[in-house]
N, C-alpha and C positions, 0 to 999 in steps of 0.2 A: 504494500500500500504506500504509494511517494505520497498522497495526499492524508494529511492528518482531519484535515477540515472542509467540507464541501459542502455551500450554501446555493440553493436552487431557486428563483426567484419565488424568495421569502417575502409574504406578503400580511399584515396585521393594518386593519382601519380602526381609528378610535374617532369620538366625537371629535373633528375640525381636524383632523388632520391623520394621513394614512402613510405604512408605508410600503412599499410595492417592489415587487419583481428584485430582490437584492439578491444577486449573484455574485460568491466570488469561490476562491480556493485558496488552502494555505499548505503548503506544501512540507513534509517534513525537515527538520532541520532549522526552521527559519522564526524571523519573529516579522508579524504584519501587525500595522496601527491603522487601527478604525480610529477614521475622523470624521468632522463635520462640527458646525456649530450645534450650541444648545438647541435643544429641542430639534433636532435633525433627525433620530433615530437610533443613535451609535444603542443607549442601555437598551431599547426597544428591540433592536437584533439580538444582541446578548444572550436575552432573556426567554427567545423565542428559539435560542441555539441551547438553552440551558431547560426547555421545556415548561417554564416559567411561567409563559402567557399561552393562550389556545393560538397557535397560526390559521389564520385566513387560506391559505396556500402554499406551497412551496415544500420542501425538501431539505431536510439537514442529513448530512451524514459524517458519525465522529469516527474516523478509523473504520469509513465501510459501514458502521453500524446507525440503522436509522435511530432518532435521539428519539424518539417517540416508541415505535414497538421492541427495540433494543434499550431502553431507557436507562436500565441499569449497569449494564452490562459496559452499556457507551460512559458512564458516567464513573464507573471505578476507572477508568483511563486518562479521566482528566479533571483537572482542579481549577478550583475559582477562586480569585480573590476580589472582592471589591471596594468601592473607594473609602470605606470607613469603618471600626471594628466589629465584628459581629459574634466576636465571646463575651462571653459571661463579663462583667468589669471584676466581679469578687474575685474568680479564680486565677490563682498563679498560671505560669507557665505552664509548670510541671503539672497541675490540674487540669491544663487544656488538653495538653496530650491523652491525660487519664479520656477524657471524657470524647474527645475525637476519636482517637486510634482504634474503638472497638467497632466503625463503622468500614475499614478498612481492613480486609484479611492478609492483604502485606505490608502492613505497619512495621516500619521499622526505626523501632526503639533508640536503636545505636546512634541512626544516624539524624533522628530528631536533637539530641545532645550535642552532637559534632555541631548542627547546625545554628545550635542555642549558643556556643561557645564562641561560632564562628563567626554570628553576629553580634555579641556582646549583649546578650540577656539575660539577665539571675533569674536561673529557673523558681526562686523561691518570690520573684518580686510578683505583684498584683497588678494583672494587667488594666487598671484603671491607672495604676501609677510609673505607667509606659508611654512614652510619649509616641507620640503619631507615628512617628517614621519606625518605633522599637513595636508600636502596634501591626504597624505594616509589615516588620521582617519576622514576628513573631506568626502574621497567616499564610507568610510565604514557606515560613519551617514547616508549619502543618502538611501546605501543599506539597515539598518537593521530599514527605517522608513516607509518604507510599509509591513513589514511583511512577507518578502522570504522566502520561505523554504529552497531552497539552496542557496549555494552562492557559486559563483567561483570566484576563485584568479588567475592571471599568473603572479609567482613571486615577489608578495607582499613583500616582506624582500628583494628585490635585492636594493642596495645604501641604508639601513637603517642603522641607528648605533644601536649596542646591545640595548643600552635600547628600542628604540622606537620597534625594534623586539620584547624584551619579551612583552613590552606594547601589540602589536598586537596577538599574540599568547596566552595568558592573554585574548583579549576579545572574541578571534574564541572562546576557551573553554569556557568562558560563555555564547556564541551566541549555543551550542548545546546544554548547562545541561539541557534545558525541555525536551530531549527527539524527538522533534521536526523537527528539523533542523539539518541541515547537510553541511559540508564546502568539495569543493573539490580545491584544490590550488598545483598550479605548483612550485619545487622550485628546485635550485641546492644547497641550503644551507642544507645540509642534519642535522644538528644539530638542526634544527629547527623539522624536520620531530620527530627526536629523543623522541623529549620534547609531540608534537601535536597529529601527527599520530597517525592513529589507525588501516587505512589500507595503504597498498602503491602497486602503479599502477609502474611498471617501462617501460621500453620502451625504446626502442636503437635498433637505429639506423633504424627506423620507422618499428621494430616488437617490441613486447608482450612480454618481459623477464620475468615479473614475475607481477600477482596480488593477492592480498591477505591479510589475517592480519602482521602489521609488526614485532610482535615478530615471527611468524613463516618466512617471509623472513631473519632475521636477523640469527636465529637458524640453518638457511637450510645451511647454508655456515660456512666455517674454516680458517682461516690462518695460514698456515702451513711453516715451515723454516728449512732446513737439508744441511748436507753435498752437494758436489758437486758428490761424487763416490753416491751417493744413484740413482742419475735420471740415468732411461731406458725411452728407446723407447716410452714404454707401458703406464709409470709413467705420463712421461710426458704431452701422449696424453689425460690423465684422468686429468692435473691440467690446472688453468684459470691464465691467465696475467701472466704467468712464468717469474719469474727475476733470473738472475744469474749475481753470482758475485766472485773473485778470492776464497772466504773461504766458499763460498755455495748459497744459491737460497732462493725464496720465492715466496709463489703463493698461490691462491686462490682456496680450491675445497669446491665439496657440503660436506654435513657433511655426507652421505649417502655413499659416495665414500671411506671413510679415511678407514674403515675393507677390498673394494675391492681391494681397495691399498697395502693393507697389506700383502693380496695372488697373487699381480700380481708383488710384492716386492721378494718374498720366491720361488716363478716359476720364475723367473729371475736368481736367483740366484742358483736353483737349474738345469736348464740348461745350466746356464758357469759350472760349476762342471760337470755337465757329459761330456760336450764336451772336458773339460779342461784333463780329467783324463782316461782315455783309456780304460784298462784291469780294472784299481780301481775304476770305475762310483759307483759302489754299496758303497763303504765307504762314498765317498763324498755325495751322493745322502742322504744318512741317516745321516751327518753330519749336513748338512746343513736344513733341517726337524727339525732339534733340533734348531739350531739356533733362533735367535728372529729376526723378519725382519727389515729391514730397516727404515719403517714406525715408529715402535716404539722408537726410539732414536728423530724424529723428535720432535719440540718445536711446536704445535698445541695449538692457542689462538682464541678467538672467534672473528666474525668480527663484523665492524661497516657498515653502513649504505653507508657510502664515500666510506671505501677500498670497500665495493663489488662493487661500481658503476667503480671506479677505474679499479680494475681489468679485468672488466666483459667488459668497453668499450675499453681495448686495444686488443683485437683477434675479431675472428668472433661470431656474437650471437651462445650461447650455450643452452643449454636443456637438463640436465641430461644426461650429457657427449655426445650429440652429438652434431658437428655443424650443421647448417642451413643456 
Protein backbone atom coordinates (compact mmCIF):
# COMPACT_ATOMS: atom_id res chain seq x y z
CA UNK A 1 0.00 0.00 0.00
CA UNK A 2 2.21 3.49 -1.14
CA UNK A 3 -0.83 5.27 -0.15
CA UNK A 4 -1.58 5.69 3.78
CA UNK A 5 -4.52 8.13 3.04
CA UNK A 6 -7.02 8.38 0.37
CA UNK A 7 -9.89 10.98 0.37
CA UNK A 8 -12.67 10.57 -2.56
CA UNK A 9 -14.65 13.40 -3.18
CA UNK A 10 -15.78 13.83 0.50
CA UNK A 11 -18.79 15.73 0.74
CA UNK A 12 -20.60 17.03 4.21
CA UNK A 13 -23.46 20.26 3.82
CA UNK A 14 -24.33 22.18 7.05
CA UNK A 15 -26.70 25.02 7.48
CA UNK A 16 -24.96 28.16 5.15
CA UNK A 17 -22.24 26.47 4.15
CA UNK A 18 -21.04 22.90 2.41
CA UNK A 19 -18.26 21.01 1.75
CA UNK A 20 -17.81 19.13 -1.57
CA UNK A 21 -16.01 16.73 -3.61
CA UNK A 22 -12.54 16.86 -1.48
CA UNK A 23 -10.13 14.65 -3.17
CA UNK A 24 -6.62 14.11 -2.35
CA UNK A 25 -3.88 11.20 -1.29
CA UNK A 26 -1.13 11.16 1.11
CA UNK A 27 1.35 8.83 0.29
CA UNK A 28 3.49 6.83 2.78
CA UNK A 29 6.49 8.36 4.16
CA UNK A 30 5.55 11.99 3.87
CA UNK A 31 3.91 14.77 5.82
CA UNK A 32 0.93 16.97 3.91
CA UNK A 33 -0.63 20.28 5.43
CA UNK A 34 -4.25 20.94 5.09
CA UNK A 35 -4.82 24.44 4.79
CA UNK A 36 -7.25 27.11 4.10
CA UNK A 37 -8.70 29.89 6.03
CA UNK A 38 -11.01 29.62 9.15
CA UNK A 39 -14.09 28.30 8.48
CA UNK A 40 -12.97 26.76 5.14
CA UNK A 41 -13.28 23.01 6.04
CA UNK A 42 -9.78 21.97 7.16
CA UNK A 43 -11.59 20.38 11.12
CA UNK A 44 -14.78 19.43 8.87
CA UNK A 45 -12.60 16.92 6.61
CA UNK A 46 -10.79 15.73 9.66
CA UNK A 47 -13.49 14.79 11.33
CA UNK A 48 -15.21 13.10 8.52
CA UNK A 49 -11.69 11.14 7.90
CA UNK A 50 -11.98 10.27 11.73
CA UNK A 51 -15.64 9.17 11.22
CA UNK A 52 -16.70 11.90 13.59
CA UNK A 53 -19.58 13.48 11.49
CA UNK A 54 -22.10 11.29 9.01
CA UNK A 55 -20.47 12.16 5.31
CA UNK A 56 -22.93 13.22 2.76
CA UNK A 57 -20.74 11.37 0.14
CA UNK A 58 -17.49 10.20 -0.63
CA UNK A 59 -14.81 7.72 0.36
CA UNK A 60 -12.16 7.55 2.80
CA UNK A 61 -9.63 4.97 3.00
CA UNK A 62 -6.90 4.45 6.00
CA UNK A 63 -4.32 1.97 4.61
CA UNK A 64 -6.82 0.33 2.13
CA UNK A 65 -9.33 0.20 4.92
CA UNK A 66 -12.73 2.00 4.49
CA UNK A 67 -12.81 4.29 7.90
CA UNK A 68 -16.50 3.51 8.13
CA UNK A 69 -17.09 -0.53 7.72
CA UNK A 70 -13.36 -1.17 8.80
CA UNK A 71 -13.69 1.58 11.48
CA UNK A 72 -11.78 -0.16 13.95
CA UNK A 73 -9.41 -1.80 12.54
CA UNK A 74 -8.56 1.55 10.25
CA UNK A 75 -8.38 3.38 13.56
CA UNK A 76 -5.76 1.10 15.62
CA UNK A 77 -3.39 2.24 12.62
CA UNK A 78 -3.53 5.71 13.29
CA UNK A 79 -3.48 8.45 15.90
CA UNK A 80 -4.98 11.80 16.60
CA UNK A 81 -3.84 14.73 18.01
CA UNK A 82 -5.73 17.82 18.30
CA UNK A 83 -5.29 21.51 18.85
CA UNK A 84 -5.91 21.40 22.76
CA UNK A 85 -5.71 18.85 25.78
CA UNK A 86 -8.12 16.25 25.93
CA UNK A 87 -6.91 14.26 29.20
CA UNK A 88 -8.02 14.36 32.35
CA UNK A 89 -6.25 17.97 33.84
CA UNK A 90 -6.10 15.74 37.44
CA UNK A 91 -4.16 12.85 36.00
CA UNK A 92 -0.22 12.67 35.90
CA UNK A 93 1.58 11.40 33.09
CA UNK A 94 2.04 8.22 34.31
CA UNK A 95 -1.96 8.07 34.94
CA UNK A 96 -2.57 8.95 31.29
CA UNK A 97 -0.60 6.16 30.07
CA UNK A 98 -2.58 3.87 32.93
CA UNK A 99 -5.75 4.93 31.41
CA UNK A 100 -4.94 5.12 27.50
CA UNK A 101 -2.79 2.14 26.88
CA UNK A 102 -5.53 -0.60 27.76
CA UNK A 103 -7.29 0.64 24.56
CA UNK A 104 -4.32 -0.37 22.42
CA UNK A 105 -3.12 -4.09 22.35
CA UNK A 106 0.44 -2.90 21.27
CA UNK A 107 1.16 -0.57 23.91
CA UNK A 108 4.36 -0.05 24.60
CA UNK A 109 5.33 0.70 27.96
CA UNK A 110 9.01 1.10 27.40
CA UNK A 111 8.93 3.25 24.94
CA UNK A 112 6.18 5.80 26.40
CA UNK A 113 9.04 6.58 29.03
CA UNK A 114 11.97 6.95 26.60
CA UNK A 115 9.45 9.24 25.13
CA UNK A 116 8.49 11.16 28.42
CA UNK A 117 12.26 11.51 29.19
CA UNK A 118 12.90 12.41 25.76
CA UNK A 119 10.76 15.31 25.82
CA UNK A 120 11.24 16.59 29.29
CA UNK A 121 8.16 15.49 31.27
CA UNK A 122 7.86 14.30 35.19
CA UNK A 123 5.97 11.43 34.61
CA UNK A 124 4.77 12.40 38.22
CA UNK A 125 3.63 16.17 37.32
CA UNK A 126 -0.34 16.88 36.61
CA UNK A 127 -1.08 17.53 33.43
CA UNK A 128 -3.18 20.61 34.34
CA UNK A 129 0.33 21.88 35.41
CA UNK A 130 1.90 21.25 31.95
CA UNK A 131 2.13 23.97 29.99
CA UNK A 132 0.72 23.83 26.31
CA UNK A 133 3.57 22.87 24.40
CA UNK A 134 4.41 19.85 27.42
CA UNK A 135 0.56 19.30 26.94
CA UNK A 136 1.20 18.87 23.40
CA UNK A 137 4.31 16.41 23.57
CA UNK A 138 2.62 14.65 26.37
CA UNK A 139 -0.51 13.52 23.30
CA UNK A 140 2.20 13.13 20.95
CA UNK A 141 3.85 10.39 23.43
CA UNK A 142 0.50 8.66 23.62
CA UNK A 143 0.21 8.71 19.84
CA UNK A 144 3.67 7.49 18.69
CA UNK A 145 3.40 4.57 21.74
CA UNK A 146 1.54 2.01 19.91
CA UNK A 147 2.88 2.31 16.70
CA UNK A 148 0.49 4.56 14.20
CA UNK A 149 1.16 4.65 10.80
CA UNK A 150 -0.50 7.82 10.40
CA UNK A 151 -1.02 10.50 12.54
CA UNK A 152 -3.22 13.41 12.20
CA UNK A 153 -2.83 16.86 13.68
CA UNK A 154 -5.76 19.82 13.78
CA UNK A 155 -3.56 22.68 14.22
CA UNK A 156 -0.90 21.43 16.50
CA UNK A 157 1.34 24.86 16.47
CA UNK A 158 -1.93 27.12 17.20
CA UNK A 159 -0.91 29.11 20.96
CA UNK A 160 2.68 27.44 20.75
CA UNK A 161 5.75 29.75 21.07
CA UNK A 162 8.54 29.24 18.34
CA UNK A 163 10.56 27.17 20.16
CA UNK A 164 8.09 24.58 21.23
CA UNK A 165 6.83 24.62 17.30
CA UNK A 166 10.36 23.94 15.95
CA UNK A 167 10.49 21.36 18.85
CA UNK A 168 7.28 19.68 17.33
CA UNK A 169 8.14 20.00 13.63
CA UNK A 170 11.63 18.42 14.76
CA UNK A 171 9.81 15.38 15.94
CA UNK A 172 6.91 14.95 12.89
CA UNK A 173 10.30 14.80 10.61
CA UNK A 174 11.68 12.00 12.71
CA UNK A 175 8.29 10.27 13.28
CA UNK A 176 8.44 9.63 9.08
CA UNK A 177 12.48 9.16 8.38
CA UNK A 178 11.61 5.18 8.34
CA UNK A 179 9.81 5.58 5.46
CA UNK A 180 6.96 4.27 7.30
CA UNK A 181 4.64 6.70 8.54
CA UNK A 182 3.04 9.45 7.42
CA UNK A 183 1.65 12.91 9.29
CA UNK A 184 -1.35 14.70 7.92
CA UNK A 185 -1.87 18.10 10.03
CA UNK A 186 -4.14 21.03 9.76
CA UNK A 187 -2.51 24.40 10.14
CA UNK A 188 -2.97 28.32 9.32
CA UNK A 189 0.68 28.81 10.27
CA UNK A 190 1.94 28.59 6.83
CA UNK A 191 5.71 28.90 7.94
CA UNK A 192 5.45 25.86 9.55
CA UNK A 193 4.20 24.10 6.37
CA UNK A 194 7.39 25.97 4.65
CA UNK A 195 9.99 24.12 6.90
CA UNK A 196 7.54 20.30 7.11
CA UNK A 197 5.46 19.87 4.14
CA UNK A 198 5.97 17.85 1.52
CA UNK A 199 2.46 17.90 0.07
CA UNK A 200 -0.23 20.50 0.78
CA UNK A 201 -4.14 19.86 0.50
CA UNK A 202 -5.79 23.57 0.26
CA UNK A 203 -9.29 24.04 0.49
CA UNK A 204 -11.49 27.31 0.72
CA UNK A 205 -14.18 27.91 1.24
CA UNK A 206 -15.32 24.07 1.49
CA UNK A 207 -13.95 23.40 -2.35
CA UNK A 208 -10.53 21.76 -3.50
CA UNK A 209 -8.06 24.65 -4.51
CA UNK A 210 -5.34 22.95 -4.94
CA UNK A 211 -3.59 19.27 -3.84
CA UNK A 212 -0.33 18.21 -4.54
CA UNK A 213 3.45 18.43 -3.94
CA UNK A 214 4.37 21.99 -2.25
CA UNK A 215 7.16 23.05 -4.29
CA UNK A 216 4.90 22.65 -7.31
CA UNK A 217 1.90 24.76 -5.56
CA UNK A 218 4.37 27.34 -4.60
CA UNK A 219 5.82 27.43 -8.40
CA UNK A 220 2.33 27.48 -9.81
CA UNK A 221 1.79 31.00 -8.70
CA UNK A 222 3.46 34.83 -9.12
CA UNK A 223 3.27 38.07 -7.41
CA UNK A 224 3.17 40.54 -9.73
CA UNK A 225 3.05 44.63 -9.12
CA UNK A 226 2.71 47.49 -12.06
CA UNK A 227 1.44 50.64 -12.81
CA UNK A 228 -2.19 51.72 -12.41
CA UNK A 229 -2.48 52.76 -16.78
CA UNK A 230 -1.40 48.80 -17.31
CA UNK A 231 -4.82 47.13 -15.90
CA UNK A 232 -7.69 46.39 -18.69
CA UNK A 233 -10.71 44.75 -18.48
CA UNK A 234 -9.03 41.42 -19.65
CA UNK A 235 -5.99 41.90 -17.40
CA UNK A 236 -7.80 42.13 -14.65
CA UNK A 237 -10.03 39.35 -15.07
CA UNK A 238 -6.82 36.99 -15.50
CA UNK A 239 -5.39 38.27 -11.97
CA UNK A 240 -6.26 36.98 -8.19
CA UNK A 241 -6.91 39.21 -4.83
CA UNK A 242 -6.39 42.43 -7.03
CA UNK A 243 -5.19 45.41 -4.90
CA UNK A 244 -4.82 48.82 -6.10
CA UNK A 245 -3.52 51.73 -4.88
CA UNK A 246 -2.94 55.74 -5.95
CA UNK A 247 1.00 54.61 -7.73
CA UNK A 248 -0.38 51.06 -8.92
CA UNK A 249 -1.66 47.53 -7.91
CA UNK A 250 -0.62 44.12 -6.93
CA UNK A 251 -2.03 40.79 -7.32
CA UNK A 252 -1.79 37.36 -7.59
CA UNK A 253 -1.63 35.07 -10.86
CA UNK A 254 -0.66 31.58 -11.92
CA UNK A 255 2.77 31.50 -13.32
CA UNK A 256 1.15 29.98 -16.47
CA UNK A 257 -0.99 33.00 -17.03
CA UNK A 258 2.05 35.86 -16.91
CA UNK A 259 3.04 35.18 -21.22
CA UNK A 260 -1.07 35.17 -21.71
CA UNK A 261 -0.96 38.27 -20.09
CA UNK A 262 1.52 39.54 -22.14
CA UNK A 263 -0.63 39.13 -25.45
CA UNK A 264 -3.91 40.19 -23.97
CA UNK A 265 -1.59 43.36 -22.64
CA UNK A 266 -0.36 44.04 -26.68
CA UNK A 267 -4.22 43.21 -28.11
CA UNK A 268 -5.22 45.81 -25.62
CA UNK A 269 -3.25 48.19 -26.74
CA UNK A 270 -3.37 47.56 -30.19
CA UNK A 271 -7.10 48.06 -30.32
CA UNK A 272 -7.04 51.65 -28.55
CA UNK A 273 -4.79 52.49 -31.57
CA UNK A 274 -6.83 51.50 -34.03
CA UNK A 275 -9.81 52.81 -32.75
CA UNK A 276 -7.95 55.86 -31.56
CA UNK A 277 -6.51 56.63 -35.13
CA UNK A 278 -8.81 56.78 -38.13
CA UNK A 279 -7.41 56.84 -41.63
CA UNK A 280 -3.74 56.03 -39.74
CA UNK A 281 -4.90 52.59 -37.81
CA UNK A 282 -2.13 50.80 -40.17
CA UNK A 283 0.96 53.16 -38.48
CA UNK A 284 -0.21 52.65 -35.08
CA UNK A 285 -1.34 49.05 -35.42
CA UNK A 286 2.43 48.24 -36.53
CA UNK A 287 3.79 50.62 -33.91
CA UNK A 288 2.42 49.31 -31.20
CA UNK A 289 3.50 45.29 -32.56
CA UNK A 290 6.92 46.75 -31.92
CA UNK A 291 6.39 47.98 -28.75
CA UNK A 292 7.08 45.73 -25.45
CA UNK A 293 3.89 45.01 -23.48
CA UNK A 294 2.89 46.20 -20.47
CA UNK A 295 3.43 42.93 -18.74
CA UNK A 296 7.19 43.32 -19.15
CA UNK A 297 7.98 46.43 -17.02
CA UNK A 298 5.82 44.62 -14.22
CA UNK A 299 8.09 43.64 -10.86
CA UNK A 300 7.15 39.61 -10.90
CA UNK A 301 8.43 37.94 -7.51
CA UNK A 302 7.73 34.44 -6.52
CA UNK A 303 5.04 33.69 -3.96
CA UNK A 304 4.92 32.29 -0.57
CA UNK A 305 2.72 29.84 0.97
CA UNK A 306 0.58 32.82 3.09
CA UNK A 307 0.32 35.54 0.04
CA UNK A 308 -1.39 32.70 -2.01
CA UNK A 309 -3.67 31.71 0.64
CA UNK A 310 -4.14 35.46 1.14
CA UNK A 311 -4.97 36.37 -2.10
CA UNK A 312 -6.62 33.31 -3.33
CA UNK A 313 -9.28 33.65 -0.17
CA UNK A 314 -10.23 37.24 -0.95
CA UNK A 315 -12.43 36.71 -4.44
CA UNK A 316 -14.29 33.68 -5.41
CA UNK A 317 -12.47 30.19 -5.73
CA UNK A 318 -10.52 30.16 -8.97
CA UNK A 319 -9.17 27.31 -11.22
CA UNK A 320 -6.88 28.33 -13.85
CA UNK A 321 -8.46 31.53 -14.57
CA UNK A 322 -11.94 30.56 -14.09
CA UNK A 323 -14.30 31.01 -11.38
CA UNK A 324 -16.59 28.50 -9.70
Amino acid sequence: MDNVLEVRKLSRSFPGFQLKDISFTLPKGYIMGLIGPNGSGKTTTIKLILNMLKRDGGEVRILGMDNIAEEKAAKAELAVVFDSNYFCEAWTAAQTETAVSGFYENWDTNRFHRLLEQFHIDPTKKVKDLSRGMQMKLMLACAFSYSAKLLILDEPTSGLDPVSRDELLTILSGYIEDGEHSVLFSTHITGDLERAADYITYINRGSLFFTGGKDEFVDSFRIVKGGPEDLTEEIKARLIGLRTHPTGFEALVRTEELERLKHASVKADKNRSVQGNGDSALPAYTSVLKKPSPVDSWTVEPATIDEIVVFTSQEPYREKGRIR
